[in-house]
SEZAFI-936735 format. One record per residue (C-alpha): x, y, z; residue number from 1; residue in three letters. Coordinates in steps of 0.05 Angstrom, whole numbers, padded with zeros to 5 digits. Example, Ala and Ser with C-alpha at 12.3 -4.5 7.8 and 13.67 -1.06 7.14 Angstrom:
<atoms>
ATOM       u       v       w  gunu  marse
ATOM   00246  -00090   00156     1    ALA
ATOM   00273  -00021   00143     2    SER
</atoms>
This chain:
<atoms>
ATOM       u       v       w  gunu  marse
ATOM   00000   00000   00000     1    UNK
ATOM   00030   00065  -00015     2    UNK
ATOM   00001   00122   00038     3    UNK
ATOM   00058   00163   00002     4    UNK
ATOM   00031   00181  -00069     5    UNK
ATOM   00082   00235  -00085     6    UNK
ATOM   00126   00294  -00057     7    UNK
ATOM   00131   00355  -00087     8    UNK
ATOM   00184   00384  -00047     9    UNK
ATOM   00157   00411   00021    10    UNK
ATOM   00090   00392   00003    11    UNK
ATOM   00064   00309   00006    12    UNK
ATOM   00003   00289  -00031    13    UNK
ATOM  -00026   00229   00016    14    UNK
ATOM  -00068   00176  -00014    15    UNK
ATOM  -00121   00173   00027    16    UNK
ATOM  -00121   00261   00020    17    UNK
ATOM  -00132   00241  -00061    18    UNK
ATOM  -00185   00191  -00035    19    UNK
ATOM  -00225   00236   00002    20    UNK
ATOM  -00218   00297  -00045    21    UNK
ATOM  -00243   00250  -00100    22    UNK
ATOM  -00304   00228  -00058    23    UNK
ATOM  -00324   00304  -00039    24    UNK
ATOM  -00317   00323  -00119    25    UNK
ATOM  -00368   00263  -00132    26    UNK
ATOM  -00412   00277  -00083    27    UNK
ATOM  -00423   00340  -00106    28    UNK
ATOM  -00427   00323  -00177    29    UNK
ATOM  -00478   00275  -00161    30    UNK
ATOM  -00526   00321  -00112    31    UNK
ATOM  -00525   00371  -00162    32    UNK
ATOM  -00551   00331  -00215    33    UNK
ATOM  -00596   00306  -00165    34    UNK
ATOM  -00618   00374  -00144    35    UNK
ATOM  -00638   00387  -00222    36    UNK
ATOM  -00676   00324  -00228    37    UNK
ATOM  -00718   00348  -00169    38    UNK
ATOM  -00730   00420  -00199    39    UNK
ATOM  -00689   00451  -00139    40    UNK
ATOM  -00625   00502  -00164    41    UNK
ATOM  -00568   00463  -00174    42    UNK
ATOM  -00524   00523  -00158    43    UNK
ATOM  -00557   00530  -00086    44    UNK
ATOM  -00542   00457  -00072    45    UNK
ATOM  -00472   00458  -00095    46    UNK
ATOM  -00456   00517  -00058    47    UNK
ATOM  -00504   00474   00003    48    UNK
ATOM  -00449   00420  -00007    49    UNK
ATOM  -00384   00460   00002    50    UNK
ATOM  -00399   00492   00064    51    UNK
ATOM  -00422   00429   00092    52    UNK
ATOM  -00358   00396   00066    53    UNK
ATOM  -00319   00455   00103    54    UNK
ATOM  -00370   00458   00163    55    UNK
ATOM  -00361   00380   00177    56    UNK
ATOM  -00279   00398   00177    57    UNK
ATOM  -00291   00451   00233    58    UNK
ATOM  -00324   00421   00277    59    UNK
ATOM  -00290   00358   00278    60    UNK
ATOM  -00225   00393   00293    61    UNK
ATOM  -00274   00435   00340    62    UNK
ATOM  -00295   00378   00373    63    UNK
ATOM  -00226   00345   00386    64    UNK
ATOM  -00198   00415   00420    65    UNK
ATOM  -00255   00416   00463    66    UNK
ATOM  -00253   00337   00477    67    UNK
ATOM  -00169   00342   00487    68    UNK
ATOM  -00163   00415   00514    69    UNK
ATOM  -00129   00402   00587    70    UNK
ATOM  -00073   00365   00527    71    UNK
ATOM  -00072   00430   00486    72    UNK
ATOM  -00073   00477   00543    73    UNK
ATOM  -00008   00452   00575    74    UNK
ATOM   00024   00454   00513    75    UNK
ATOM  -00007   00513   00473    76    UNK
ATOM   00054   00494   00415    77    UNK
ATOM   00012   00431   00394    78    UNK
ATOM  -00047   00471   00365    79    UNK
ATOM  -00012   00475   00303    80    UNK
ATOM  -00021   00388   00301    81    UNK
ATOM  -00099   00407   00288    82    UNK
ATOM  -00088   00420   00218    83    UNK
ATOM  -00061   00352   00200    84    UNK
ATOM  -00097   00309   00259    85    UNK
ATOM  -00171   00283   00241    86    UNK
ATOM  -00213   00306   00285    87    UNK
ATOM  -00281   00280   00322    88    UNK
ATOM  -00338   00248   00279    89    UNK
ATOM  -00386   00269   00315    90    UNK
ATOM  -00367   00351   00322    91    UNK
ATOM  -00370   00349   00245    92    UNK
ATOM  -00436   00315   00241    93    UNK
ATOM  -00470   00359   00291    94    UNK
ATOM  -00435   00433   00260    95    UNK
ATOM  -00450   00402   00183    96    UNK
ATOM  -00520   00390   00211    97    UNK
ATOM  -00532   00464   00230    98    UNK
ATOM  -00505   00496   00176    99    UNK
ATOM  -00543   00455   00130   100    UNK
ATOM  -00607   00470   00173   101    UNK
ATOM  -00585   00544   00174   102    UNK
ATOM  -00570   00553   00095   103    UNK
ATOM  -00633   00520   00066   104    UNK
ATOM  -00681   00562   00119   105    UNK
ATOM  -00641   00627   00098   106    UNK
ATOM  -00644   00611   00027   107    UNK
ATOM  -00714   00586   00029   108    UNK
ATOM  -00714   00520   00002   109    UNK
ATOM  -00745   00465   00015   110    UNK
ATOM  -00716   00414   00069   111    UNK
ATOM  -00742   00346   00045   112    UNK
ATOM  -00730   00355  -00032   113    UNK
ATOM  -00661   00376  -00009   114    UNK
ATOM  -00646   00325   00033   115    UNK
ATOM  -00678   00267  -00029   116    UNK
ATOM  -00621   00302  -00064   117    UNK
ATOM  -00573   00270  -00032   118    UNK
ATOM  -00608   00201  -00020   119    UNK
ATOM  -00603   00139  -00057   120    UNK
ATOM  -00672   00130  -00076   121    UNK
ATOM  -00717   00173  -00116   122    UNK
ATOM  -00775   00202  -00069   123    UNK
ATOM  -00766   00242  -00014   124    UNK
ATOM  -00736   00198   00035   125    UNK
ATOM  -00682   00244   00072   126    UNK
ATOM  -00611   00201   00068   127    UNK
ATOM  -00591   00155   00121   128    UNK
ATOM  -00549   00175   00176   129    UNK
ATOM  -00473   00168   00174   130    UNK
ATOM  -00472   00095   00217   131    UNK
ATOM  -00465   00030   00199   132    UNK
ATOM  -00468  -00041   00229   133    UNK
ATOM  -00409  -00074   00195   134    UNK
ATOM  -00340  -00069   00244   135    UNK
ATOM  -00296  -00012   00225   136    UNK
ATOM  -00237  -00042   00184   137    UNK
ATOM  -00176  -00002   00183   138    UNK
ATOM  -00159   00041   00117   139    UNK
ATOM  -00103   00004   00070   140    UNK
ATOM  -00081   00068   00043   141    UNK
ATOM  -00057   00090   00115   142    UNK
ATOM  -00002   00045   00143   143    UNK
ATOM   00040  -00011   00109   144    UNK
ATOM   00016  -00057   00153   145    UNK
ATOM  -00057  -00045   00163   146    UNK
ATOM  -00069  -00122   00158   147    UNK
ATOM  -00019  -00140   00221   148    UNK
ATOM  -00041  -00103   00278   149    UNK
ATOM   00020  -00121   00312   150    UNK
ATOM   00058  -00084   00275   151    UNK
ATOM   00013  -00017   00270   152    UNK
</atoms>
C-alpha cells in the first residue's frame, strides 16, 4: 500500500487526502444533478455542499480541541497538530447538521427535496445517517501494515 503518493518538495500528496478529495468532488457532482432532477437550483445545492464539506472539517477539529483541551492547554505549541490530525466524527456531524439547517431556511428551500437530493432513492426519503453495522476495518491506504495489527 502506498500512503505516500508523491512529494513535491515541502508539500506530500497522501493517498487517502486524493481519496477523500475524490469522494467530496463526486458527491457534489452527483447532488447537483440530483438537485436538477428534483427542480431545486443546482447552484444553491452545490454551494449547500461545500460549506457542509468545510463545516463537517470545523467542527470535527472543533470537537477534538474541546474533547483534548487540558492536552492543548499545557502545551499551547501543539495547536498547530490540528491542521493535519482528524478530528471527532461526531463535532462534524453535529456543525455540518446546522449549517445545513441554517442555509436551506435562509435561502428558502425546501428541506425534504433537499435532503432526497442526496439520498439513494428517488422520493423524498431524507438520506440515512452516517452509521453502519459492519466493524470498522482499518484504511489500506494509511499504514503498510494495516493487515498486522502487531505491527501498527
Amino acid at each position: 500500500m502506498f500512503p505516500r503518493l508523491f512529494e513535491l518538495g515541502p508539500i506530500t500528496v497522501y493517498s487517502y487526502g486524493v481519496l477523500l478529495a475524490s469522494a467530496y468532488l463526486l458527491a457534489l457532482y452527483y447532488s447537483v444533478r440530483r438537485a436538477r432532477r428534483f427542480g431545486l437550483d443546482g447552484n444553491r445545492v452545490l454551494d449547500l455542499g461545500i460549506y457542509i464539506i468545510i463545516s463537517a472539517l470545523i467542527g470535527a477539529k472543533l470537537l477534538l480541541l474541546i474533547v483534548d483541551f487540558d492536552y492543548f492547554r499545557r502545551q499551547p505549541a501543539e495547536l498547530w497538530t490540528l491542521a493535519r490530525s482528524g478530528g471527532v466524527f461526531y463535532g462534524g456531524l453535529v456543525l455540518a447538521f446546522a449549517v445545513a439547517f441554517w442555509y436551506v431556511r435562509k435561502h428558502r428551500l425546501p428541506v425534504w427535496p433537499v435532503a432526497a437530493s442526496r439520498s439513494n432513492r428517488r422520493d423524498r426519503v431524507p438520506p440515512r445517517p452516517p452509521i453502519s453495522p459492519l466493524p470498522r476495518r482499518p484504511c489500506p491506504t494509511l499504514s503498510p501494515d494495516w493487515n498486522n495489527p502487531q505491527k501498527s
